[in-house]
C-alpha positions in Angstrom: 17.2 1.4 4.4 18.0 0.4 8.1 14.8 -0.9 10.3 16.9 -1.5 13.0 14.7 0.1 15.7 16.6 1.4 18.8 15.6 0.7 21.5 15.5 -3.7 22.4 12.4 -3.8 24.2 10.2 -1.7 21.1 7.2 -4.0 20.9 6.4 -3.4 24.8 7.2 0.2 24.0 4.5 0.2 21.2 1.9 -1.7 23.5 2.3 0.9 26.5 2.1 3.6 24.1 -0.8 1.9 22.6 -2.6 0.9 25.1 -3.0 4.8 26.6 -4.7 5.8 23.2 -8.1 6.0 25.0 -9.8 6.3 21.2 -8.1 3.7 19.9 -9.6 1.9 22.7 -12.9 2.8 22.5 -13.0 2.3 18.5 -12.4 -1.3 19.5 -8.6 -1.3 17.2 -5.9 -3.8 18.0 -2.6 -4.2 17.2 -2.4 -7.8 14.8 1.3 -7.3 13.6 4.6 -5.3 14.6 7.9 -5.4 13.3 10.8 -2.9 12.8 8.8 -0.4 10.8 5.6 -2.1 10.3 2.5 -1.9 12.0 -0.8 -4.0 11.0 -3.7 -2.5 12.8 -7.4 -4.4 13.1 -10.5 -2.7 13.5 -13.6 -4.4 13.2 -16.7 -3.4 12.5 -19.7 -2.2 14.5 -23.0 0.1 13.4 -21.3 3.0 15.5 -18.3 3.0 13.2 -20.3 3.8 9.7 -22.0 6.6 7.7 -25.6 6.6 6.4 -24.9 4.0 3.6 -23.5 1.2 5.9 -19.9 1.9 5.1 -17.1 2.5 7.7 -17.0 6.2 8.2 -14.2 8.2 6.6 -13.3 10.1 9.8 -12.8 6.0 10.6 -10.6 5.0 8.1 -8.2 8.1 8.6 -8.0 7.2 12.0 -6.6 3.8 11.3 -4.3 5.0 8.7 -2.7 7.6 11.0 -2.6 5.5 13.8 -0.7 2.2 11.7 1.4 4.8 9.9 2.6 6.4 13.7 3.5 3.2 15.4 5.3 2.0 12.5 7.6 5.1 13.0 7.3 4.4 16.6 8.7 0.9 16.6 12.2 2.8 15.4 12.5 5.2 17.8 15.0 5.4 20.8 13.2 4.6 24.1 12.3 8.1 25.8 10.7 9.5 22.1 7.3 9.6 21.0 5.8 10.1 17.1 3.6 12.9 16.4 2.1 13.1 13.1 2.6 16.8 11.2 1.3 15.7 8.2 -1.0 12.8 6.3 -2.7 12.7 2.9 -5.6 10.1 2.2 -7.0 8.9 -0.7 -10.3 7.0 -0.3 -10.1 4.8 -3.2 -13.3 2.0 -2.3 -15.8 2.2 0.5 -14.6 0.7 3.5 -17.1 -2.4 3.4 -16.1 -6.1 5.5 -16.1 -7.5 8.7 -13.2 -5.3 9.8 -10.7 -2.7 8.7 -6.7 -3.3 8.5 -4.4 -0.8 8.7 -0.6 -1.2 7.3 1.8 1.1 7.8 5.3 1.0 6.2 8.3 3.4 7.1 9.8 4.3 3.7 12.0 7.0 5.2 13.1 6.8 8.9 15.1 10.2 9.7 16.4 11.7 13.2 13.4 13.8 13.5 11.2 13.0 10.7 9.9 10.0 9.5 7.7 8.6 6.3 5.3 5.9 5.7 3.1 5.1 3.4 0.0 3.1 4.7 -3.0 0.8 2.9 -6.0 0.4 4.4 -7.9 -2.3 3.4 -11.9 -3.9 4.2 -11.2 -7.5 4.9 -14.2 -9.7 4.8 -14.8 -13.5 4.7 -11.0 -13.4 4.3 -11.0 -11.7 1.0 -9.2 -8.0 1.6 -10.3 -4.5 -0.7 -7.8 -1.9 -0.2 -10.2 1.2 0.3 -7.4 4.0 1.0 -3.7 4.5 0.8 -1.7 7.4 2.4 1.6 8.6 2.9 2.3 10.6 6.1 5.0 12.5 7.8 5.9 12.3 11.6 7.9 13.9 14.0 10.0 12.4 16.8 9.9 14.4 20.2 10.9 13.9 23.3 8.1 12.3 25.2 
């Protein structure tokens, strides 16, 4: 599969883009890793960010998955397109427990107008990672 993205300049296209997610932002999420279809996402923890047994919060964990999964698509695209996601399924498969969350997304599929990735989620702490959720989701390239 080609990962050639298309447009030179992509990682400052990914950061701009980034950067104007204001919930991204205020979840406290940074970008750790880009590449030609691959986006490592960090999010670390904070008592606003769990549920009542001390866990990241679900809602939390989808976030990051769609959010690594869309900028790994993103980092393909031509300059002048954006991603939108149409479609993401998540499995939960540990509590999201550790000092932070890290989000990988992957693009298995890249297409003209959609795209695939499949994405791991994973609670890192003291260095030692859990996966906690995997995904696979669908995007859409539109004109921005």
């Amino acid at each position: 599969m080609d990962l050639t993205p298309k447009s030179e300049n992509y990682v400052e296209l990914v950061q701009k883009a980034f950067d104007t997610q204001g919930f991204m932002k205020y979840l406290g999420v940074e970008i750790a890793e880009l590449r030609p279809g691959y986006c490592e996402l960090h999010l670390p923890f904070k008592p606003e960010l769990d549920q009542h047994h001390g866990y990241f919060h679900g809602g939390v964990i989808g976030s990051l998955a769609d959010v690594s999964g869309g900028f790994a698509g993103f980092s393909l695209l031509p300059e002048g397109q954006a991603m939108l996601t149409v479609e993401y399924k998540l499995n939960i498969i540990a509590p999201g427990a550790g000092d932070f969350l890290k989000g990988t997304g992957r693009v298995v599929k890249a297409g003209r107008t959609l795209t695939v990735t499949e994405i791991d989620v994973f609670g890192v702490r003291d260095g030692v990672e859990t996966q906690c959720a995997t995904a696979i989701q669908t995007l859409m390239a539109v004109s921005a």
